[in-house]
C-alpha positions in Angstrom: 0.0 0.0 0.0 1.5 3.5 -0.6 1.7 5.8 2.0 0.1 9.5 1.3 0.2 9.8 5.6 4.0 10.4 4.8 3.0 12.8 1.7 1.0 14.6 3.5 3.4 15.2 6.5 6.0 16.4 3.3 4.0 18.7 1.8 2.9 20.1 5.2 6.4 20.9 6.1 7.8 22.2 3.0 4.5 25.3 2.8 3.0 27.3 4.9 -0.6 27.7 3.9 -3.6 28.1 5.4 -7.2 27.5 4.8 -7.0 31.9 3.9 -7.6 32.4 0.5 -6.3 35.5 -1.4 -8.6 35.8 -4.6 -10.6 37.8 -6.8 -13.6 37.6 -8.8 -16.7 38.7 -10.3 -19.6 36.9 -10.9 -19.1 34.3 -14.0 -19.7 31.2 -15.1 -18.9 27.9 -13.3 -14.9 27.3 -14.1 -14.9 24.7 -17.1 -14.3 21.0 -16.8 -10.2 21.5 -17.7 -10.2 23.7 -14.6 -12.3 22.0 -12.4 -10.1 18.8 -13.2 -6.9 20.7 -13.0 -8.4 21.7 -8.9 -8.9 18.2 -8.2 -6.0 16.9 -9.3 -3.7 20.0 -7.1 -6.1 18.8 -4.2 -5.0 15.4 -4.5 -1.6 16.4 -5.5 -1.2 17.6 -1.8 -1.5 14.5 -0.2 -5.8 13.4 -0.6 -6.1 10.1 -1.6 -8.9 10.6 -4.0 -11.8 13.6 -4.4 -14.5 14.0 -6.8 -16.7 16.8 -7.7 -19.5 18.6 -9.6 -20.2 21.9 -10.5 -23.1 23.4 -12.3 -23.9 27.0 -14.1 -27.5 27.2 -15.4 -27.9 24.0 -17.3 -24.0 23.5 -17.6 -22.9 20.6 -15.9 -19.6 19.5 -15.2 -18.0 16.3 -13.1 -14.8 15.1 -12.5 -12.6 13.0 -10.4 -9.1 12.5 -9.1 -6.6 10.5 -7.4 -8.2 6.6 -6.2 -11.0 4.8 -4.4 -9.2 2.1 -2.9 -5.7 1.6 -2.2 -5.3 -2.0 -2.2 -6.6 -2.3 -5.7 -5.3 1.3 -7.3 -9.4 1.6 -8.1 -9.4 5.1 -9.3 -12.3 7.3 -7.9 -14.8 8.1 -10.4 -17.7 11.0 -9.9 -20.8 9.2 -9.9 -19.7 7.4 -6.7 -22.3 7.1 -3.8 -20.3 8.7 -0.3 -21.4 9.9 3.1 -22.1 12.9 3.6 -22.0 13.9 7.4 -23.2 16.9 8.3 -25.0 18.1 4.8 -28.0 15.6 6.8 -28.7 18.7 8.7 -30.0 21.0 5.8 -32.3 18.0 5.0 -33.3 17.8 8.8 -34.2 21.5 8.6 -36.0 21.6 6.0 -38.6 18.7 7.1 -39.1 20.9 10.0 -39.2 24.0 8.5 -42.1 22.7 6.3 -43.8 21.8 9.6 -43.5 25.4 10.7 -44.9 25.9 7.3 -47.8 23.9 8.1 -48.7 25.1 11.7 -47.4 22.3 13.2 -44.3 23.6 14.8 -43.3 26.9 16.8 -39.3 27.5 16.3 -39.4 29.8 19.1 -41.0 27.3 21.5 -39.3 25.5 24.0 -37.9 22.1 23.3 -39.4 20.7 26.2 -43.0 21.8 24.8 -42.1 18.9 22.5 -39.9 16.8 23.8 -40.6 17.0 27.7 -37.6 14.8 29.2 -35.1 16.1 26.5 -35.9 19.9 27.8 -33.4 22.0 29.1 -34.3 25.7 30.8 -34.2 28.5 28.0 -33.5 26.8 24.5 -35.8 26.6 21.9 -36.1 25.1 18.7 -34.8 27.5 16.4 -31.7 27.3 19.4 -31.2 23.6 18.2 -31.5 24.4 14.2 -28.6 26.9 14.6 -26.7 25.6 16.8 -26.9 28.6 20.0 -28.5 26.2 22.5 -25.4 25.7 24.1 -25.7 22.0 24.9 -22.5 19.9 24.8 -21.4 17.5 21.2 -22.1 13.9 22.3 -19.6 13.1 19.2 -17.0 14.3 21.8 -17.8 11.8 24.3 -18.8 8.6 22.4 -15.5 9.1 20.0 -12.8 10.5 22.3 -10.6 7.6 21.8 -9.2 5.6 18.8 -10.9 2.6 20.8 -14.2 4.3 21.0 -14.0 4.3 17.1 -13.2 1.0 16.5 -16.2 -0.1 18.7 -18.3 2.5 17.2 -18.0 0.9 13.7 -20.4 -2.3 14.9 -22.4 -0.7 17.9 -26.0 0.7 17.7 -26.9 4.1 19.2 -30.7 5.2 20.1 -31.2 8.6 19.3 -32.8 9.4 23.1 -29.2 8.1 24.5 -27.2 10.2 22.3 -29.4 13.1 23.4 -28.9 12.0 26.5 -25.1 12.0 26.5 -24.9 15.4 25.0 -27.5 16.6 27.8 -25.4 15.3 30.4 -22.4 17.2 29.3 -21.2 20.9 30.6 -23.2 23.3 28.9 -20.8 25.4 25.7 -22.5 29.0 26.6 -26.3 30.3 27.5 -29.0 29.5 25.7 -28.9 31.9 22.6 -25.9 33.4 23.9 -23.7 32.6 20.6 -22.6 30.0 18.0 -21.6 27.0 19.2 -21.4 23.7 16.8 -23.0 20.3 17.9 -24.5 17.7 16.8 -26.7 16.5 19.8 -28.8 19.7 18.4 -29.8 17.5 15.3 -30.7 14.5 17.5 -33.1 16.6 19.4 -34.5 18.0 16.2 -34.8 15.0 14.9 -36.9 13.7 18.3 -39.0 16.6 18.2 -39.5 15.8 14.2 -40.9 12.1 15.4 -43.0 13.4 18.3 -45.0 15.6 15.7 -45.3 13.2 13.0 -45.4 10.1 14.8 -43.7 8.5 12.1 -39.6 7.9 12.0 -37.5 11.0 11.3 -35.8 9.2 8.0 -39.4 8.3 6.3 -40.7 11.5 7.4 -37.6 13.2 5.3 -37.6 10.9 2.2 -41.0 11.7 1.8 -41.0 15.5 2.6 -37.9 16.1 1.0 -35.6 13.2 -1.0 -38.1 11.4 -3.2 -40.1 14.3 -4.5 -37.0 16.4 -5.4 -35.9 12.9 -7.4 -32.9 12.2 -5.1 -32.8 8.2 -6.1 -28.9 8.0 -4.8 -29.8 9.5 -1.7 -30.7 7.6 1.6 -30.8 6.9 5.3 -28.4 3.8 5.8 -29.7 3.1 9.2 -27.8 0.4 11.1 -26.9 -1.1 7.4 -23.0 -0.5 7.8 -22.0 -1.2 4.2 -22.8 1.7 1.7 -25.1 0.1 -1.2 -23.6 1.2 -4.7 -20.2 2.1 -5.9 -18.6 3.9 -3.0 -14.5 5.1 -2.6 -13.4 3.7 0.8 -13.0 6.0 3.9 -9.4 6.4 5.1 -8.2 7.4 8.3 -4.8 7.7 9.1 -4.1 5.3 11.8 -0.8 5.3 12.4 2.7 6.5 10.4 2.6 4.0 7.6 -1.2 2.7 8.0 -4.5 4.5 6.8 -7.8 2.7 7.6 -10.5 1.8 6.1 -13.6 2.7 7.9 -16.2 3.1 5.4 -18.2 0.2 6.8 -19.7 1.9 9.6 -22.7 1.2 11.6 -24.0 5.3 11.5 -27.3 5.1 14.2 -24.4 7.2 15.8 -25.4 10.3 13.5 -28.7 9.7 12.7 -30.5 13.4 12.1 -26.8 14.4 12.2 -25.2 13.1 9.6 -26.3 9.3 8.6 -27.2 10.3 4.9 -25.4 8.8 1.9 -25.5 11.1 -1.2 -24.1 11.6 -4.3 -22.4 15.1 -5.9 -25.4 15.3 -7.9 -28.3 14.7 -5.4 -26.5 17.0 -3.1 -26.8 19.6 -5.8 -30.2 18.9 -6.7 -30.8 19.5 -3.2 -29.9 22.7 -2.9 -30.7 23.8 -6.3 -34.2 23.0 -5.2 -34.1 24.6 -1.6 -32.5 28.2 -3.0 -35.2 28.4 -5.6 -38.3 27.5 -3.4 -39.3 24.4 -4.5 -38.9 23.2 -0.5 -40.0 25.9 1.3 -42.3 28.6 1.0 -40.5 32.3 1.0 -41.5 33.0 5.0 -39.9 29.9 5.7 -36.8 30.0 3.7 -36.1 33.6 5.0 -36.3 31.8 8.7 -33.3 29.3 7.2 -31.0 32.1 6.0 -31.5 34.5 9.4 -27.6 34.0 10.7 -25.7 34.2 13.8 -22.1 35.2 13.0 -19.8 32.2 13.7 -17.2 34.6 14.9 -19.1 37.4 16.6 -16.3 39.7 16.2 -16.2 39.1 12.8 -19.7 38.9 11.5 -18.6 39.7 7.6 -17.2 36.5 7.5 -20.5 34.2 7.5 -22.9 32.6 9.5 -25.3 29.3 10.5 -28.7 29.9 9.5 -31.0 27.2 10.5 -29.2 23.8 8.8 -27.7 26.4 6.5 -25.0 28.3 6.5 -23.6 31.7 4.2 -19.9 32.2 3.1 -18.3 35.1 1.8 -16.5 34.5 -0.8 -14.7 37.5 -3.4 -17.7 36.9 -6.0 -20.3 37.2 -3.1 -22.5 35.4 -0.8 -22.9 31.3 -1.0 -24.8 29.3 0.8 -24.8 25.6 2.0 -23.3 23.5 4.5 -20.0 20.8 5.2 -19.8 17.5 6.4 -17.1 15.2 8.0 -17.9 11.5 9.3 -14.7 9.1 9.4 -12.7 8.6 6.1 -15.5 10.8 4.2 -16.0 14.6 3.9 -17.7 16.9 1.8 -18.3 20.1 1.1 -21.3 21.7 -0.7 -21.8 25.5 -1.5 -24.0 27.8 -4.0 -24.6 31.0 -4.9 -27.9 32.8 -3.3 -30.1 31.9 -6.7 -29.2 28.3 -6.8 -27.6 28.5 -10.7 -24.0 28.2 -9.4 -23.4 25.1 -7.7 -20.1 23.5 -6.5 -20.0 20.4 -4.3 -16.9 18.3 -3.7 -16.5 14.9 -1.8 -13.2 13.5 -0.1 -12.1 9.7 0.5 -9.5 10.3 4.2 -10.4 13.0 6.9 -8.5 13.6 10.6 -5.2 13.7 8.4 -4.3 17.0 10.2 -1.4 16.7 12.3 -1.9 19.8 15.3 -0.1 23.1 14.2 0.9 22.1 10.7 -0.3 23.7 7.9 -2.8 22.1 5.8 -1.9 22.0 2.1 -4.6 19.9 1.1 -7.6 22.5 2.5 -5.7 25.6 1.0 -5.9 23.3 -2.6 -9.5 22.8 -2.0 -10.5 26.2 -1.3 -8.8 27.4 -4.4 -10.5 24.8 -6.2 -14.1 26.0 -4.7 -13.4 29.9 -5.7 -12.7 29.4 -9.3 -15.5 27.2 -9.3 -17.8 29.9 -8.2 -16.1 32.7 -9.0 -15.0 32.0 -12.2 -11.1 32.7 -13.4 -9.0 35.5 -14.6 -7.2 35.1 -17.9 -3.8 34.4 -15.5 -5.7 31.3 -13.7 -6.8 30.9 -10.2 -3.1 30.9 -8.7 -3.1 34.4 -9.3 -6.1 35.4 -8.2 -6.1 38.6 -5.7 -7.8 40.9 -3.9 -7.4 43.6 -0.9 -9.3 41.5 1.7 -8.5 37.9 2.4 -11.3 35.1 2.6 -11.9 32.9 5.6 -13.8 29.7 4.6 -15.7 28.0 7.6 -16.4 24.5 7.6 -18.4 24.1 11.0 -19.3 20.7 10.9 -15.6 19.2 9.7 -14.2 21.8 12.3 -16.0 20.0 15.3 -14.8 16.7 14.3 -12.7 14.8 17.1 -9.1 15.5 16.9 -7.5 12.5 17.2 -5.1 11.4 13.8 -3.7 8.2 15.5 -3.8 5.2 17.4 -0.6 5.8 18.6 -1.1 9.3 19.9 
């Protein structure tokens, strides 16, 4: 097996980049297939094992592909491949509830214990939960704080009320409402309040709200079914100097609402290309999704979480969208505010980051994602510049454990 662990570690010690991006742009069209391909390749070029994307203008449609799928067989990676999507599940999540709110059926500013009376806590509400101000602690933190944990986590079932539980039982991040605060025992509330009002399970109640009639036939709820059903990279960790594991057979109850979904570049797409243009919500309800608290309060400019959504600011504008990290498989989805430009990669090895290093893979991405966009100057998108760098946040792959070993 080759070793990118040991590229990566290279490449992170000979630059020093950072996920800043320098760039300019203007509105255009969505870069081309040569450049889009020439992106994936740099990205895997700095150490990812494989990455595939798509990226639409209009009715232009481009996907492409780079680097490999599995290691042991040199499989490449190709872009129709099915892949877990992590925390993009929460946009879905919202949406079913937001139609609820839609219908009467729901009050974002109630309290969760209205619906949920033994899952309560004093102060936060629904909308708290949907972007993420609640303050209530990540249960991730706690079930997967050791490279054991992991490995047991891979065959164990979680019930949604003990993962709440768990994250209940932690110390609380802030006060309710007080600020931004990333965690995913939010989205196993929402999705218990979601099943107390519909009295039907929270992944039926989404397929039919949301997945089946926008036509997302790639996209599903795996449940306890570990094993990912079509074509699929495998999901690399790197587990030790000169070992990266597989883990893309994964029991995911522990995401559930979170992030259990399996996708596709397209679907994902499709997705959002359908929530921006209003074919989800209603306007009263989509202007609840995109009301933001700043991720970094002193720095509001930069972007916030909406309800399941969340707003960059990138040198061609606004995009909206969200991230998602589970073990071995990322993604990243984002689109300007009309839905016509649409860019939405997927990665095969995550937790690759050693602490304090720089990351040469994320600055490669990012560069990818703005002349995707943004479109490119006639010098190419290494020389794109502007007065004002560009901070990309990535909440959900951000609050991912930090372990990158079991030898640590």
């Amino acid at each position: 097996m080759r070793n990118p662990y040991r590229k990566i570690f290279a490449a992170a010690c000979a630059a020093t980049l950072s996920v800043v991006l320098v760039a300019t742009g203007s509105p255009a069209v969505a870069a081309p297939a040569d450049d889009l391909q020439a992106g994936l390749d740099r990205i895997t070029a700095a150490g990812m094992v494989g990455t595939f994307a798509e990226v639409r203008d209009g009715n232009g449609r481009w996907s492409r592909a780079s680097g490999v799928a599995d290691l042991d067989t040199n499989r490449k990676i190709r872009p129709t491949y099915q892949h877990r999507v992590g925390s993009i599940t929460k946009t879905f999540t919202a949406v079913a509830l937001l139609q609820l709110v839609g219908e009467g059926r729901l009050d974002l500013d109630a309290p969760v214990g209205r619906y949920l009376p033994d899952l309560g806590r004093e102060g936060v509400t629904v909308r708290m939960l949907l972007n993420h101000t609640s303050g209530i602690g990540n249960y991730t933190n706690a079930i997967f704080a050791t490279p054991e944990q992991l490995l047991a986590g891979q065959t164990r079932t979680f019930q949604p009320r003990e993962l709440a539980r768990i994250g209940l039982d932690m110390s609380p991040t802030n006060a309710p409402g007080e600020r931004h605060v990333y965690s995913n025992t939010n989205y196993i509330l929402a999705g218990l309040i979601l099943e107390k009002v519909t009295r039907l399970p929270a992944a039926l109640e989404i397929s039919r709200r949301v997945i089946w009639p926008t036509g997302l036939w790639q996209t599903y709820f795996p449940g306890r079914t570990p094993r990912i059903l079509l074509p699929h990279a495998k999901a690399y960790v790197p587990w030790s100097e000169t070992e990266l594991r597989d883990f893309s057979t994964f029991n995911m109850s522990w995401a559930w609402m979170a992030g259990e979904l399996v996708s596709t570049t397209a679907d994902v797409n499709r997705f959002y290309r359908a929530l921006l243009t209003g074919k989800l919500l209603r306007p009263a309800e989509l202007a609840e999704m995109q009301k933001t608290v700043p991720f970094v309060p002193e720095y509001p400019e930069a972007g916030g979480y909406g309800l399941g959504l969340y707003n960059n600011v990138l040198p061609c504008g606004t995009v909206w969208g969200h991230d998602g990290q589970v073990f071995g498989h990322n993604a990243i989805s984002l689109h300007s505010p009309d839905g016509m430009r649409q860019f939405t990669l997927m990665q095969n090895m995550t937790h690759y980051q050693l602490p304090g290093q720089p990351d040469p893979i994320t600055q490669a991405l990012v560069n990818t994602l703005v002349t995707a966009l943004c479109g490119t100057n006639s010098a190419g998108p290494s020389t794109l510049r502007s007065e004002q760098p560009v901070q990309l946040f990535t909440p959900a792959i951000d609050a991912a454990p930090r372990f990158t070993s079991a030898t640590d």
